[in-house]
C-alpha positions as CSV (number, residue, x, y, z in Angstrom):
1,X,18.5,4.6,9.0
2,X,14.9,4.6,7.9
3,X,15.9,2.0,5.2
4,X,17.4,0.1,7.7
5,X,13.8,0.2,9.2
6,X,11.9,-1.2,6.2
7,X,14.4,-4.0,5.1
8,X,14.6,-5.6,8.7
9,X,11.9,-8.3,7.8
10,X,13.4,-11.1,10.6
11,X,13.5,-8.4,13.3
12,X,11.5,-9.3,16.6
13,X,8.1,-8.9,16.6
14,X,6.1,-7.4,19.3
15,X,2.1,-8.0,19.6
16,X,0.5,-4.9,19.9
17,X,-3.1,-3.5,20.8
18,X,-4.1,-1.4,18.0
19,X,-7.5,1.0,17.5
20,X,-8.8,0.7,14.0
21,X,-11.8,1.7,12.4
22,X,-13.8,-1.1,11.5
23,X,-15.1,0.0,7.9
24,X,-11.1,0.5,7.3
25,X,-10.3,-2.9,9.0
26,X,-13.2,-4.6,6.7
27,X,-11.8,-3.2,3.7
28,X,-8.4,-4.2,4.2
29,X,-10.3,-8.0,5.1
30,X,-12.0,-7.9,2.2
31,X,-8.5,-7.3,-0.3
32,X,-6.7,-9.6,1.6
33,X,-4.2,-7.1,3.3
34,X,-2.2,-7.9,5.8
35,X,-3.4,-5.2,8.7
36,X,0.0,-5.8,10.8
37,X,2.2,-5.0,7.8
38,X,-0.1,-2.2,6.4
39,X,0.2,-0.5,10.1
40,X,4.0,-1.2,10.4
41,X,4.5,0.5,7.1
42,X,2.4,3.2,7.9
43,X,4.2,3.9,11.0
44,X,7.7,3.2,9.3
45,X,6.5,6.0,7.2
46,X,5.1,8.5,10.2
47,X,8.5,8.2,11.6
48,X,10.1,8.7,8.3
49,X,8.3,12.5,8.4
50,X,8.6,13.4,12.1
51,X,12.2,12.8,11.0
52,X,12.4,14.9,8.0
53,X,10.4,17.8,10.4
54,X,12.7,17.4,13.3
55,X,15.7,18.1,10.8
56,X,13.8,20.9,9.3
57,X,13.7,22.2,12.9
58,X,16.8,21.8,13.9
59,X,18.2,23.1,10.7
60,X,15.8,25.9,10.5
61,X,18.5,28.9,10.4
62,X,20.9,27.8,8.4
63,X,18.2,27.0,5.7
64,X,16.9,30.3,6.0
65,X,20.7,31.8,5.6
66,X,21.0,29.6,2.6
67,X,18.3,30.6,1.0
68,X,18.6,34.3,1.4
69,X,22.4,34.1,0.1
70,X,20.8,32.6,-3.0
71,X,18.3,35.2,-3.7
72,X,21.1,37.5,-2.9
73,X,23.3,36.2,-5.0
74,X,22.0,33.2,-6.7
75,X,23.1,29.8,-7.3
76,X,27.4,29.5,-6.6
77,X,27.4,26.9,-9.9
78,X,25.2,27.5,-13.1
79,X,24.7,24.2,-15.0
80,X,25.7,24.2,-18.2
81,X,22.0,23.7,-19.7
82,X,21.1,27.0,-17.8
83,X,20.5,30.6,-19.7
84,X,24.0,32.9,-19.0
C-alpha cells in the first residue's frame, strides 16, 4: 500500500495550510525544492513508520514467542554457508 502512495503522481490534490519554519522554507527556496513535494514525501514517509509501529504493536506477542523459540532452540533452517 505505501507504494501505492508514492507512485499515485495524478491523484487529486488538496491545498493545504502548512506551519514551516522559515530558515527551513528559505533553504528549500534557495535549492530550488519543491516545498509541496518535499512535505508530501515526508508525510508519505511518517505514515510509512506509524505503520511499521502499529504492526509492531499489534504483533507484539507473537514476535516475542518467536523470538524466545529461537533462542530456545535456534533457527528451524541452517543455511548452507552457516558453521554446523
Amino acid at each position: 500500500m505505501m507504494n501505492s502512495l508514492r507512485e499515485h503522481k495524478s491523484s487529486k490534490r488538496r491545498p493545504v495550510n502548512l506551519t514551516i519554519r522559515a530558515d527551513v522554507l528559505n533553504e528549500a527556496k534557495s535549492l530550488k525544492v519543491n516545498a509541496s513535494q518535499a512535505a508530501e514525501l515526508g508525510i508519505i514517509d511518517a505514515i510509512k513508520k506509524a505503520r511499521e509501529q502499529e504492526w509492531i504493536q499489534s504483533h507484539q506477542k507473537a514476535l516475542q514467542a518467536h523470538n524466545k523459540r529461537i533462542e530456545k532452540d535456534g533457527p528451524l533452517l541452517t543455511p548452507d554457508w552457516a558453521d554446523h
